[in-house]
C-alpha positions as CSV (number, residue, x, y, z in Angstrom):
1,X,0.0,0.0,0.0
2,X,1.5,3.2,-1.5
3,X,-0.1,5.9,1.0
4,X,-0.2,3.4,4.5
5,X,1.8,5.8,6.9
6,X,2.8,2.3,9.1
7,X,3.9,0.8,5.9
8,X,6.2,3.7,4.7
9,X,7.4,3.2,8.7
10,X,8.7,-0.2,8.1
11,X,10.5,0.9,4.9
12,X,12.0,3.4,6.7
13,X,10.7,5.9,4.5
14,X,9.3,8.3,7.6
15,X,11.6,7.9,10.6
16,X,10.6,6.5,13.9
17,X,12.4,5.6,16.6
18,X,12.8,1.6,16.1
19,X,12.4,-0.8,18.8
20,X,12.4,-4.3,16.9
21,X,12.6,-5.2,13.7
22,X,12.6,-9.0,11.6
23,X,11.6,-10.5,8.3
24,X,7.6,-10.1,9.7
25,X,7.4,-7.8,12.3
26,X,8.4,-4.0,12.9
27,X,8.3,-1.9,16.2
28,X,8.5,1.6,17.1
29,X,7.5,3.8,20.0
30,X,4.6,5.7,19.6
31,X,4.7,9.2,18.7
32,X,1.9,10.0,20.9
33,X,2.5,8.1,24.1
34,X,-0.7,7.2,25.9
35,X,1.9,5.5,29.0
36,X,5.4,5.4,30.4
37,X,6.1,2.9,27.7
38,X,3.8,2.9,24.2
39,X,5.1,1.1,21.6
40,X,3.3,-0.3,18.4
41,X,3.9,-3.7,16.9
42,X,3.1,-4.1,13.4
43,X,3.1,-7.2,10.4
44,X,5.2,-5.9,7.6
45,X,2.9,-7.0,5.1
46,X,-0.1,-4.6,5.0
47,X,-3.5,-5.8,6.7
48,X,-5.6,-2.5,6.8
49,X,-7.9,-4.3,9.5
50,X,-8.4,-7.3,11.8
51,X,-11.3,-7.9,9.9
52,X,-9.1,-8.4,6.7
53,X,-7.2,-11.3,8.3
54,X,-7.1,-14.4,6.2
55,X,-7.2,-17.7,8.3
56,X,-4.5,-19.8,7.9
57,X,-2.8,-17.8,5.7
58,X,-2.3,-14.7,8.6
59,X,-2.1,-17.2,11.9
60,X,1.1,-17.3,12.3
61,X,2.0,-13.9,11.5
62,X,-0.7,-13.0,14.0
63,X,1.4,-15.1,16.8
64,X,4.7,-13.5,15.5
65,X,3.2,-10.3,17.2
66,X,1.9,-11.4,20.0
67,X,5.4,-12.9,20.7
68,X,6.9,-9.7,20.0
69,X,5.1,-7.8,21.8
70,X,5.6,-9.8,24.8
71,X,9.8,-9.5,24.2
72,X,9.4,-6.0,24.4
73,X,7.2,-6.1,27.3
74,X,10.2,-7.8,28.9
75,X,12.6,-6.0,27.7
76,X,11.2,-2.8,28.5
77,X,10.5,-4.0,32.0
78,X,6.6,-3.7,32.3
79,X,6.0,-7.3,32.2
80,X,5.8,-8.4,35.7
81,X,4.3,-5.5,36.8
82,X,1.9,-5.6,34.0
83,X,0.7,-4.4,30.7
84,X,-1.7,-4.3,28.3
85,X,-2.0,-5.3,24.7
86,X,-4.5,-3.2,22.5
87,X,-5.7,-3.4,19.0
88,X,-8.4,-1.3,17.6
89,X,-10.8,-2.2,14.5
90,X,-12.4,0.3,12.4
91,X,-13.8,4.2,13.3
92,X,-16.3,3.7,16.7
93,X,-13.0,1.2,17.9
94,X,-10.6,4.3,17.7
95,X,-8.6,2.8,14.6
96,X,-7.1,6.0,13.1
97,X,-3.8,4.0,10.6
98,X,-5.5,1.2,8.7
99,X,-2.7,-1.3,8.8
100,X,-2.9,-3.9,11.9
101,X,-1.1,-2.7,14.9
102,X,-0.6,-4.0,18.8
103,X,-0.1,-1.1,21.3
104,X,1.9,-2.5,23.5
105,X,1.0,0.4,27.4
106,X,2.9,-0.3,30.5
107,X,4.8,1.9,33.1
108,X,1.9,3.2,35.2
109,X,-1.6,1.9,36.4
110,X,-3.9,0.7,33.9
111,X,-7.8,1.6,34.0
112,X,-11.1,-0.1,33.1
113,X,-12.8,0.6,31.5
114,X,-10.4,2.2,29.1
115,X,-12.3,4.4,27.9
């Protein structure tokens, strides 16, 4: 996808400050931290939404992030103390970059609702 802001991030076409990258998976902290530590997780290969997942086809690249996340959760230090994971789908969700992304929060008290 030509225009996909999270896309031209992987490339390293936009800078960002990078936290992970492999073959699948790119991280970078947030430019707009919502916590202590706020940094978003993302497939390389463009996925606009959840709902645009294919099974099979996406499953492992799903659990690529997941393990990712958690590495940085771990690395970061949030992990025993807790954080949270948050994906958002579509406009009512809060989805604003239509490429899949994890938000990976930690570094203060979580609330629920979240709002």
């Amino acid at each position: 996808m030509n225009d996909c802001v999270f896309c031209k991030i992987s490339q390293k076409k936009i800078p960002s400050k990078v936290v992970y990258e492999d073959d699948l998976s790119f991280a970078f902290e947030d430019i707009n931290p919502q916590a202590p530590v706020h940094t978003l997780v993302i497939p390389k290969k463009h996925i606009p939404t959840v709902l645009d997942l294919k099974e099979g086809e996406d499953d492992h690249l799903i659990g690529h992030l997941f393990k990712i996340a958690n590495k940085i959760a771990k690395e970061r230090g949030i992990a025993e103390r807790g954080f949270r994971l948050v994906t958002n789908c579509n406009p009512e969700s809060g989805q604003t970059v239509y490429h899949i992304h994890l938000h990976v929060l930690g570094g203060r008290h979580m609330r629920w609702p979240p709002g």
